[in-house]
N, C-alpha and C positions, 0 to 999 in steps of 0.2 A: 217236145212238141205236145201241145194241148190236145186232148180227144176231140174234135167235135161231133156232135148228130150226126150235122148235115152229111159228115163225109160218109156216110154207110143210109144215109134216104133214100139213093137208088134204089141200092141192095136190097133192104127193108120189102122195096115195093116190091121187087121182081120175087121175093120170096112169100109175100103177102099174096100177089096172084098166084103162084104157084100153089102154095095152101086150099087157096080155092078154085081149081080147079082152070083156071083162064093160063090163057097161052102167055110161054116167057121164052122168050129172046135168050137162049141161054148162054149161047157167045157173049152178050153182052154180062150175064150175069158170072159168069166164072170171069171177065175180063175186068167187072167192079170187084168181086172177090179176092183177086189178084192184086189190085192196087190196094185195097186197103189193106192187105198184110207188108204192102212197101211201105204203107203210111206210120203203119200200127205191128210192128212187129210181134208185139205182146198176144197180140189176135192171132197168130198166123192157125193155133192151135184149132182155134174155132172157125174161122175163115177154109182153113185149107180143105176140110170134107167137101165145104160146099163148090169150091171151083171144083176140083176133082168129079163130083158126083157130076154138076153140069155140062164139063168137060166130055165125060163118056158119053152122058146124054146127049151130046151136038153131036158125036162123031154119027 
């Protein structure tokens, strides 16, 4: 499978507002964090803090 961009632009953004300080849907972003380590296994290393950290953050 080829990398693409696109597949992690969600992500990008919901971590781009997060950085500055605007509201993030975290369900959603541990939920794009999730698929792209099914996409991209090779990420899972860098991927998986950030579901997890999101993850606590929604409970």
């Amino acid at each position: 499978m080829t990398f693409r961009w696109t597949d992690v632009g969600t992500l990008l953004t919901h971590l781009d507002a997060e950085a500055n300080g605007e509201s993030v849907d975290r369900d959603l972003a541990m939920e794009e964090a999730r698929r792209l380590m099914a996409l991209y296994p090779g990420m899972a290393a860098i991927l998986a803090p950030i579901a997890e950290r999101h993850s606590r953050q929604a409970a």
